[in-house]
C-alpha positions in Angstrom: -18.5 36.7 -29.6 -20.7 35.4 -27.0 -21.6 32.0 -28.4 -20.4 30.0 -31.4 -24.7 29.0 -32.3 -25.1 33.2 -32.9 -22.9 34.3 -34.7 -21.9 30.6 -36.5 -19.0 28.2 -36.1 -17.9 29.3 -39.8 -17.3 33.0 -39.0 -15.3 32.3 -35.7 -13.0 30.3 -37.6 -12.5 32.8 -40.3 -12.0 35.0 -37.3 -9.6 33.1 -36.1 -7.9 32.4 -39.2 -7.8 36.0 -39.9 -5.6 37.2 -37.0 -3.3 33.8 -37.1 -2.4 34.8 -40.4 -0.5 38.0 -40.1 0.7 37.1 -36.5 3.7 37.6 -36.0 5.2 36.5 -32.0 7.3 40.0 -32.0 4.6 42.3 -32.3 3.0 43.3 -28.9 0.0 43.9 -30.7 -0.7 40.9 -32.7 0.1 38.8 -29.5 -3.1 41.0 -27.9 -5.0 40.1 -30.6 -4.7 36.3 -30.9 -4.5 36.2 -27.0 -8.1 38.2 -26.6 -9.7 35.9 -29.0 -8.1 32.4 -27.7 -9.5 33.4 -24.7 -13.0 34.5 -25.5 -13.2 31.4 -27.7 -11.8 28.9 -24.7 -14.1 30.1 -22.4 -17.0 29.2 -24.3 -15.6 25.3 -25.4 -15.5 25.2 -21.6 -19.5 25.3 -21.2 -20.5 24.1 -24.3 -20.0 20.2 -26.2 -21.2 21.5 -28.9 -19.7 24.3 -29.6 -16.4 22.0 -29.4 -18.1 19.6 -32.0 -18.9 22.1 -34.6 -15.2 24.3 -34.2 -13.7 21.2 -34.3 -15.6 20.2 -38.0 -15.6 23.5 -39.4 -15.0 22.6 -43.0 -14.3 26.3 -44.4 -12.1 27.4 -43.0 -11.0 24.2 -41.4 -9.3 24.5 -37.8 -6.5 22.3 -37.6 -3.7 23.7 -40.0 -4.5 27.6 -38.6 -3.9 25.6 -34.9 -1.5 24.0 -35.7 0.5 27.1 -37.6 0.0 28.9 -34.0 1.9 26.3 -31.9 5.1 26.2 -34.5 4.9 29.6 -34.5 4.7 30.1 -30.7 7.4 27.0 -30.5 10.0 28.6 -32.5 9.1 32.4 -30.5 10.6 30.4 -27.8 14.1 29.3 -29.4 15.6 31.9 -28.6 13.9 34.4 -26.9 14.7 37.9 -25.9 14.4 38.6 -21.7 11.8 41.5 -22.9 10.0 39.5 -24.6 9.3 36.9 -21.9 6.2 37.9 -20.2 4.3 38.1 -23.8 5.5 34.9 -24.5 3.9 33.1 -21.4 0.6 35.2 -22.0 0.7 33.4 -25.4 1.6 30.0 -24.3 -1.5 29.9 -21.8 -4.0 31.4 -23.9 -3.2 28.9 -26.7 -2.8 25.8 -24.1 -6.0 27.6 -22.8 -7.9 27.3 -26.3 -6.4 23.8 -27.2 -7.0 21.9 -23.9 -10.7 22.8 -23.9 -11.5 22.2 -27.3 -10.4 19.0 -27.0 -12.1 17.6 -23.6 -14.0 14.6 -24.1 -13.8 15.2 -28.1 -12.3 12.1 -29.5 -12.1 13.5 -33.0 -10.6 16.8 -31.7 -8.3 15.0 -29.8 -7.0 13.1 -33.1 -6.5 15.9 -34.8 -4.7 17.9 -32.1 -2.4 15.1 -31.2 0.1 16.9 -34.3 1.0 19.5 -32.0 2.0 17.0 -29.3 5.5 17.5 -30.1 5.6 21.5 -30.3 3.4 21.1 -26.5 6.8 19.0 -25.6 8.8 21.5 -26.5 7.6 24.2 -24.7 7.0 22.5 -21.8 10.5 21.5 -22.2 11.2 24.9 -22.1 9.8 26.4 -19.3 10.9 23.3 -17.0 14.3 24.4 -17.7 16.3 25.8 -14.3 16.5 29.4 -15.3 12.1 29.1 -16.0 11.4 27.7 -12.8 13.0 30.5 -11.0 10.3 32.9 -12.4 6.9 31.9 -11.2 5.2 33.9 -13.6 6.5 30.7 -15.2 4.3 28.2 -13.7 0.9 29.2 -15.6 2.3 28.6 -18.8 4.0 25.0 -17.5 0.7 23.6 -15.5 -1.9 24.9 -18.8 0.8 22.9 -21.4 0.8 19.3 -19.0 -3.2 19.9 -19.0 -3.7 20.4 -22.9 -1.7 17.6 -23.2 -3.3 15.4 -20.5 -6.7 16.5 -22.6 -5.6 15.5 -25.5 -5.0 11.6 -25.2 -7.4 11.3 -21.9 -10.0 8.9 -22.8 -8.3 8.0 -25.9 -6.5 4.5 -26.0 -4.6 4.6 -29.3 -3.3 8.2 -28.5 -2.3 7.5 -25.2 -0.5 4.3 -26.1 1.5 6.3 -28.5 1.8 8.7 -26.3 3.2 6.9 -23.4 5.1 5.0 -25.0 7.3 8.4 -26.8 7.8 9.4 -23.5 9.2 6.6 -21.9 11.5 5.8 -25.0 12.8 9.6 -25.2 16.6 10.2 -24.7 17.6 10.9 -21.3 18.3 14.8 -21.8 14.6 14.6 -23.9 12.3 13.9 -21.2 9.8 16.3 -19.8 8.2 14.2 -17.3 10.7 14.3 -14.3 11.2 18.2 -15.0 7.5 18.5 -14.5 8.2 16.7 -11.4 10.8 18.9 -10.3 8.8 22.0 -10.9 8.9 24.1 -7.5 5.0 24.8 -8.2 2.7 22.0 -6.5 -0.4 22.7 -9.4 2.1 22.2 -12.1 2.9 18.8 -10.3 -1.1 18.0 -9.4 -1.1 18.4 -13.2 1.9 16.0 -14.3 0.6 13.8 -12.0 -2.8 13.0 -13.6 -1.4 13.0 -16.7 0.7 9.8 -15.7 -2.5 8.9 -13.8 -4.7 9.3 -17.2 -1.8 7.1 -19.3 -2.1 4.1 -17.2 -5.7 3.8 -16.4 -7.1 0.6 -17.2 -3.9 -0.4 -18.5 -1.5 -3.2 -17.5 0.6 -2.9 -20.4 0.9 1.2 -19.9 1.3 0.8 -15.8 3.7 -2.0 -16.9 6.1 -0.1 -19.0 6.8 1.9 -15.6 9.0 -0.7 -14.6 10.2 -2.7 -17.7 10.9 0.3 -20.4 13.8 2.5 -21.0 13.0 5.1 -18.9 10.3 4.1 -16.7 12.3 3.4 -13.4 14.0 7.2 -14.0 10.2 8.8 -14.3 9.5 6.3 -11.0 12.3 8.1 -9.0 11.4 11.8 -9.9 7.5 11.1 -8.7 9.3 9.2 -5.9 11.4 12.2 -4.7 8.1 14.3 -5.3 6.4 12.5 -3.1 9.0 12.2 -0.2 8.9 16.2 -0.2 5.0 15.8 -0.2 4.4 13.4 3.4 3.9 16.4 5.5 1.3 18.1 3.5 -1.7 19.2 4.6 -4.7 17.8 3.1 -5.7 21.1 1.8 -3.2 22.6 0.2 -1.9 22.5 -3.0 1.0 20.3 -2.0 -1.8 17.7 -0.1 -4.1 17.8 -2.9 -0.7 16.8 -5.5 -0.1 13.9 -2.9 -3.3 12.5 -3.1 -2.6 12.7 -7.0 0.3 11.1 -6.5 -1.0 8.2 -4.7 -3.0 7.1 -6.7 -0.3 6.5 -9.6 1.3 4.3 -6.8 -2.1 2.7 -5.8 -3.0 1.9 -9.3 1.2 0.7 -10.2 0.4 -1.7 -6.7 -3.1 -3.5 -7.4 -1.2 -4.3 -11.2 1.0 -6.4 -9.3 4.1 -4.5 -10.8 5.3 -2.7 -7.3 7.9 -6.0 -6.3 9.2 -5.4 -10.1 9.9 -1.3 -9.3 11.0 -2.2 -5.9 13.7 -4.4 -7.3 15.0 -2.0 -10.2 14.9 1.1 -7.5 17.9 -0.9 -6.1 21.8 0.4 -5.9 24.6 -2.3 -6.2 26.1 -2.8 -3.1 23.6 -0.6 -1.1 20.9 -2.1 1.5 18.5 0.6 1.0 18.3 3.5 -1.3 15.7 6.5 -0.2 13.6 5.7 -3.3 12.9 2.9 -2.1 12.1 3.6 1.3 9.4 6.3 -0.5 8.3 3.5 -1.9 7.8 1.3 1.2 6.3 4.2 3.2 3.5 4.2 0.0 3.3 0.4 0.2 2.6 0.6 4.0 0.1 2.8 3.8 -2.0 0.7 1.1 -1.6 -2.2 2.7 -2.9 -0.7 5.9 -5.9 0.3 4.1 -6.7 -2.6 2.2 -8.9 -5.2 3.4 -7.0 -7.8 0.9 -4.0 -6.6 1.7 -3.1 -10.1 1.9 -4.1 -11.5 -1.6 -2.3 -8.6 -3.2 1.1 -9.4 -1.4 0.9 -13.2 -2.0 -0.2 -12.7 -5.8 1.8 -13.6 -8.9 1.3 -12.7 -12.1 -0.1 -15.3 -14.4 2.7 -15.9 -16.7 5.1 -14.3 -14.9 8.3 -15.8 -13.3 8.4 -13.1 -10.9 8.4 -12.7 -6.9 5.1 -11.4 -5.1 5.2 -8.3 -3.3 5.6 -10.9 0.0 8.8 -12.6 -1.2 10.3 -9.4 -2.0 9.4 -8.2 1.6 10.9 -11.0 3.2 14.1 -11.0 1.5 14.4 -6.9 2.1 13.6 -8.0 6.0 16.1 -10.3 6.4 18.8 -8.0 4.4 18.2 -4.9 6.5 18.1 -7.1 9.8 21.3 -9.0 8.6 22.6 -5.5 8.4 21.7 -3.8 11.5 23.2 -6.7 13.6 26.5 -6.4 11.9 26.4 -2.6 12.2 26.0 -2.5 15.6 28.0 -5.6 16.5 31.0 -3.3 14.8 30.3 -0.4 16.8 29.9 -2.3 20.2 33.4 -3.2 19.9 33.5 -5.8 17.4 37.2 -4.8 16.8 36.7 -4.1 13.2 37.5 -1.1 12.0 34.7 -0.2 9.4 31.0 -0.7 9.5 29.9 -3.7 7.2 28.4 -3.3 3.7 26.3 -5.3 1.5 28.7 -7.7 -0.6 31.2 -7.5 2.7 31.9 -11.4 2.7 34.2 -11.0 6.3 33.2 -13.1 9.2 32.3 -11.0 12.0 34.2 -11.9 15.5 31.6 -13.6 17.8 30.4 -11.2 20.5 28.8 -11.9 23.7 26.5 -9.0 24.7 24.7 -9.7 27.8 21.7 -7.7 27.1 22.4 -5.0 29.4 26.3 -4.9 29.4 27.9 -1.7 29.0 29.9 -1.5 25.8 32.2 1.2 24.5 31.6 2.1 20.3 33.3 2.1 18.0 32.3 3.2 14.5 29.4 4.3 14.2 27.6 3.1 10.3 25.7 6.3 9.8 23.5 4.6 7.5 22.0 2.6 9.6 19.2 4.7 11.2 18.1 5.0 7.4 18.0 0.8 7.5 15.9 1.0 10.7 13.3 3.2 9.1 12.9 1.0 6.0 13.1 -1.8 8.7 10.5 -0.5 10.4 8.2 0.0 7.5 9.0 -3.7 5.8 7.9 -5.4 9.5 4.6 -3.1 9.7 4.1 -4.5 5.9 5.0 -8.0 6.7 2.5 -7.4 9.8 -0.5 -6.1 8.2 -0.5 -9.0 5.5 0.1 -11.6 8.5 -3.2 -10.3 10.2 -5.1 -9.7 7.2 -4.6 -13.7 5.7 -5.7 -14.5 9.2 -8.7 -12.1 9.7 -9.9 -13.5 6.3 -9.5 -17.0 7.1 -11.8 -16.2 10.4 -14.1 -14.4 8.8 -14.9 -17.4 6.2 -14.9 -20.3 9.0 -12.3 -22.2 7.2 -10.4 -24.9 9.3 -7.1 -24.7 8.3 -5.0 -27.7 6.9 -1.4 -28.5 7.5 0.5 -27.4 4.4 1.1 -31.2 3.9 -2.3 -31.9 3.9 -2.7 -29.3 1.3 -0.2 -30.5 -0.8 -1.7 -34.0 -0.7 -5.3 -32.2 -2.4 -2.8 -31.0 -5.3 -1.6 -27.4 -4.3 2.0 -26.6 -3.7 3.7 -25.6 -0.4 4.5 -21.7 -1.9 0.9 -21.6 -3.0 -1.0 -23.1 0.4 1.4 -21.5 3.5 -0.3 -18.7 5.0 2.0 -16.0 5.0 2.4 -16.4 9.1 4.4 -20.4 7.8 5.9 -18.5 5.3 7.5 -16.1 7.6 8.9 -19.0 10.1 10.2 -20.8 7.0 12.1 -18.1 5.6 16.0 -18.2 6.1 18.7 -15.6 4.9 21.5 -16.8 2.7 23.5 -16.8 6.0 21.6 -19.4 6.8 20.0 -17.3 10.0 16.1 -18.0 10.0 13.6 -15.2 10.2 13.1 -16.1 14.0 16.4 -15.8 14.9 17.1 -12.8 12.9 14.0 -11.1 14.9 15.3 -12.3 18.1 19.0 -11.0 17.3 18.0 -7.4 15.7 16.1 -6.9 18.9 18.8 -7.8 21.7 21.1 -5.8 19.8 18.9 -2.8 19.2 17.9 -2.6 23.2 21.9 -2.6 23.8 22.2 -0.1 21.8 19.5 2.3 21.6 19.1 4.5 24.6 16.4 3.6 26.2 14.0 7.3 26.8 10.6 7.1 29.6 8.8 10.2 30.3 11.4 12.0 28.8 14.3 10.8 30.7 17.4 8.4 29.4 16.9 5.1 31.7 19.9 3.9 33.3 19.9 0.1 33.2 21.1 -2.2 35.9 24.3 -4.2 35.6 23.3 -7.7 35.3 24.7 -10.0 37.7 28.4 -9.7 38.6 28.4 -7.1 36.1 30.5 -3.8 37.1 28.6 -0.6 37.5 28.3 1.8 34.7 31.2 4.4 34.6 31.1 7.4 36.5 30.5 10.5 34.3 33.7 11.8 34.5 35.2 8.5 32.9 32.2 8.9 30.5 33.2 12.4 29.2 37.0 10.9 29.1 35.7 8.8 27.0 33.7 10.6 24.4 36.8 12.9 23.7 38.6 9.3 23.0 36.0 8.7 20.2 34.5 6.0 22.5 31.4 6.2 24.5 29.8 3.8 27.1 26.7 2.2 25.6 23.8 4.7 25.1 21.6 4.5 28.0 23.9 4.0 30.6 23.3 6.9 32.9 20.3 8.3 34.4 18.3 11.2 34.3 20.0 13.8 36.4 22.9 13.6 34.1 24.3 16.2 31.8 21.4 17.8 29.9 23.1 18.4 26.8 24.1 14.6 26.3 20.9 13.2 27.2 19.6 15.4 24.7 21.5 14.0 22.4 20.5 10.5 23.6 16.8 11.4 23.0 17.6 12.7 19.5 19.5 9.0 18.5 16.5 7.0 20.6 14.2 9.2 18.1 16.5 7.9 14.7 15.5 4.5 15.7 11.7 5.0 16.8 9.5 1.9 16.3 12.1 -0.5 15.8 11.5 -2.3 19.2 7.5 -2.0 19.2 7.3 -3.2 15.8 9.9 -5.8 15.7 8.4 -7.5 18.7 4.9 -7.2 18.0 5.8 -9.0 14.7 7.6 -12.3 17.2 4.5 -12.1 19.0 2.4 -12.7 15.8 5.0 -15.4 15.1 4.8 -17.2 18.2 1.1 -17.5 18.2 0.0 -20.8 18.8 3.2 -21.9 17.2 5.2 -24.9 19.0 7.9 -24.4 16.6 8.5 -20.9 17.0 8.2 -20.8 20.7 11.4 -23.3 21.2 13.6 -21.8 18.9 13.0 -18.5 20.5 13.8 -20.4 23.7 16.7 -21.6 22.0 18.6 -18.4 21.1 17.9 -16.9 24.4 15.0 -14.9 22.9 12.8 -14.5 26.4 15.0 -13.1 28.4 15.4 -10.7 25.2 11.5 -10.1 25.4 11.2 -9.9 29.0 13.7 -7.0 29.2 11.2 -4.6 26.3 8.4 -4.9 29.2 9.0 -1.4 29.7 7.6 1.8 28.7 10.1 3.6 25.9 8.8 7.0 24.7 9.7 6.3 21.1 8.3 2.8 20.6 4.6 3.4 22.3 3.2 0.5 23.2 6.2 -1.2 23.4 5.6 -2.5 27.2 2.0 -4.0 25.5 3.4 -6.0 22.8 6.0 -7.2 24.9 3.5 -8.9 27.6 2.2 -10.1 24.3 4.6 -12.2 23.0 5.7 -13.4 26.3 2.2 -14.3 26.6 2.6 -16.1 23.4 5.6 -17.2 24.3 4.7 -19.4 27.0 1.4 -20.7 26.4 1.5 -24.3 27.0 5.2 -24.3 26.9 6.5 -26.0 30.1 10.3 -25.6 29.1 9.5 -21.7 28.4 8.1 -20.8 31.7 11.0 -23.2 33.6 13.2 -20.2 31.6 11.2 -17.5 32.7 10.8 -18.7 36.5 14.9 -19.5 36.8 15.3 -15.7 36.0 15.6 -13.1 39.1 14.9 -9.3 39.0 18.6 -6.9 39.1 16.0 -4.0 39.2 12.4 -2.5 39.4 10.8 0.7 39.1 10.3 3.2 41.6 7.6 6.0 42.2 9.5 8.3 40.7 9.7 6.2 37.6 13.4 5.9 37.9 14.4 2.5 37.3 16.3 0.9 40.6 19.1 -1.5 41.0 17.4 -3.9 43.9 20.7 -4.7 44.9 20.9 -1.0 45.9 21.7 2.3 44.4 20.5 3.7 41.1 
């Protein structure tokens, strides 16, 4: 057969009909015959609308029941199959996804009609998802051509892929396909399970809803979710890049619904800060918002009808959360006398502890979770950031003056509605009752204590403030680490023992960012802000910002920001730069960019 107008859509279907008839899955030779004809015929529906059209209406034989015979047939082959029988089987699986996925491209009354072998699809696919499958790549063929003939058969198609959808989000847990699909080891077999989610929810806020309200939508979320973690790194053109992009735009389209706070909220863990899905999910956000030039309308929207945070509320709570935990984390190790790290729930008072910002401090227990809490800490700020910006950037760019919020309110808008999201920010408190401000302020004295501090490669040893004593000698240091208790991280300098400023680098690296970002996001804050300016003054928050005027290999730009917010700081603020002049120097650098104690020695 070389084309369905010679030799006529009737006789290809009788063809077709003949063979299906005595085919029998077992026989090596039947499988040949179908497979050689499926193939011949697919290749053909791929060029040709038409010759879709007329196989599809054939009246004599008709199509449909001989089609559908072949997929029960080939579904039950693959009950219980025999190991020899394997390869054959995949050959016969692709061909006949092969045949059905082209016949039914952009054929709305082929798709109708195909959508009866939707559940035999699932159950093959089911199958070759299966562990012992996936080990066998000749596996993946048959896996990535069954997700396309089904992503064919409802794309384009509202009614099928409502029903569609909606069976697969309502299946039993053991049932579903999607997150095996997922979890297949081949990146095409993903590209492809990817744009079948991507085809169910276009144009669809119910469908890109049901993500995050149904049965098993928040399960489906976590397997793209752990798909895409293993994804970041891809290059752009491989097959694992090219599934990322895929992947992306699921999230982009589940973001610009409005439903990502919604996700966000049901990715949580009881008594857990931060789970990894949904830092995923944060690193996804980030990188939207970055790129969006209404990054800020998106964040601050709600739903009509909805009684539901915005994407900015939901930020601001996870800010303060992970900043309310990082200060008690390393408040415990820096000898807060308590014997385990705190936890979300953990209704203990801490001790108070007086940290001058450069006292050496021995730890304690060390909360291995929290470099995971920086990272998500990192990526909430940059989030919180980009939306501060863009609201402002917008508001330049139309010429607006802006009104106080209570002049606003008098035209008839409330406070929530009219606050920029900079006001919204400064306004926001913590159920402690710790303000954002303050929070900022405190994360960042208590990360520079604790973080070694790395420049050009070496760990900075910091002065003793004042009528401090000196930092340990190293002999008392390595005392100490066999004790289980270490000086703070930092305190040496860089002719110390390679091996533990190694290690220094590698724990200043878990916690990269946090000091740039955090303090770029004060400065931001501070800007032209009375308000903000005094109670940073009033927590001892300069002296906090003066000390991250240096250059930290793994916050770049660090030194930058820092001048920045001082700058901000102190801008027609008298009592501010009375603070800033009172202070005196305990060290500077020298040419060797070693950092010296003025008072003599290193």
């Amino acid at each position: 057969m070389t084309d369905p107008h010679s030799h006529g859509t009737r006789t290809d279907v009788r063809k077709l009909y003949d063979v299906a008839q005595m085919f029998d899955p077992d026989v090596a030779e039947h499988v040949q015959a179908l497979t050689d004809i499926l193939d011949e015929y697919a290749s053909i529906l791929a060029k040709s609308d038409g010759a879709r059209r007329q196989l599809g209406d054939s009246p004599d034989p008709p199509l449909w029941p001989i089609l559908r015979r072949l997929w029960d047939i080939t579904s039950e082959a693959h009950a219980d199959p025999d190991q020899d029988d394997a390869p054959r089987l995949i050959i016969l699986s692709v061909s006949l996804a092969r045949f059905t996925r082209n016949l039914v491209a952009a054929a709305p009354s082929n798709q109708e009609r195909a959508f009866d072998n939707e559940r035999a699809i699932r159950r093959l696919i089911y199958h070759y998802t299966s562990f012992n499958a996936t080990q066998d790549p000749a596996t993946f063929a048959a896996t990535r051509m069954l997700s396309q003939a089904l992503s064919n058969i409802v794309t384009g198609n509202d009614t099928l892929t409502q029903a569609l959808w909606s069976t697969y989000l309502n299946l039993p847990e053991e049932q579903l396909v999607l997150p095996r699909l997922f979890a297949s080891p081949d990146a095409r077999t993903v590209s492809s399970a990817f744009v079948l989610v991507l085809n169910c929810i276009h144009d669809s806020l119910h469908r890109a809803e049901l993500l995050t309200t149904s049965p098993r939508g928040p399960r489906i979320c976590l397997t793209m979710l752990d798909r895409m973690a293993s994804l970041f790194e891809a290059e752009e053109s491989t097959e694992d890049g090219r599934a990322f992009d895929i992947g992306y735009e699921v999230f982009k389209r589940v973001i610009e619904a409005g439903f990502v706070a919604d996700l966000y909220i049901r990715l949580a863990v009881h008594q857990e800060v931060i789970t990894p899905h949904q830092t995923t999910l944060l690193k996804l956000v980030d990188s939207y918002l970055h790129g969006s030039r209404r990054a800020h309308e998106l964040a601050l929207s709600r739903r009509p009808g909805a009684d539901r945070s915005s994407l900015f509320d939901v930020l601001t709570e996870t800010f303060l959360a992970l900043s309310s935990y990082t200060q008690n984390a390393i408040q415990h190790s820096l000898a807060s006398g308590d014997p385990t790290p705190s936890r979300p729930g953990d209704d203990r008072v801490l001790p108070d502890v007086e940290l001058p910002s450069d006292a050496p401090r021995p730890l304690q227990n060390l909360d291995l979770l929290l470099p995971k809490v920086c990272e998500a800490l990192v990526l909430v700020t940059e989030c919180l950031t980009t939306v501060a910006l863009r609201a402002e950037e917008a508001a330049t760019d139309a010429g607006r003056p802006r009104m106080s919020a209570a002049a606003e309110v008098d035209a008839g808008a409330s406070v929530s509605e009219q606050l920029t999201p900079k006001e919204l920010l400064v306004s926001a408190t913590a159920s402690s009752g710790q303000g954002l401000v303050e929070s900022l302020v405190e994360t960042l004295r208590l990360v520079d204590v604790f973080v070694p501090r790395i420049t050009y490669g070496k760990v900075v040893k910091r002065p003793a403030p004042p009528g401090g004593e000196a930092p340990p000698d190293e002999g008392k240091r390595a005392d100490d680490q066999q004790q289980g208790h270490e000086a703070v991280w930092g305190q040496t300098d860089g002719s110390g023992n390679p091996v533990e400023d190694a290690h220094k680098a590698q724990v200043a690296q878990a916690f990269a960012h946090v000091k740039r970002d955090l303090v770029r996001l004060l400065g931001i804050l501070a800007s032209q802000n009375r308000g903000v300016q005094d109670r940073v003054r009033a927590c001892d928050g300069i002296p906090v910002v003066m000390n991250l005027c240096v250059v930290d290999d793994y916050n770049p730009y660090l030194r930058e920001h820092a001048i920045f917010t001082l700058r901000n700081l102190l801008f027609e603020n008298a009592e501010n730069q009375a603070v800033v002049d009172a202070i005196k120097p305990v060290g500077r650098w020298d040419e060797a960019k070693v950092l010296r104690d003025i008072r003599g020695g290193v």
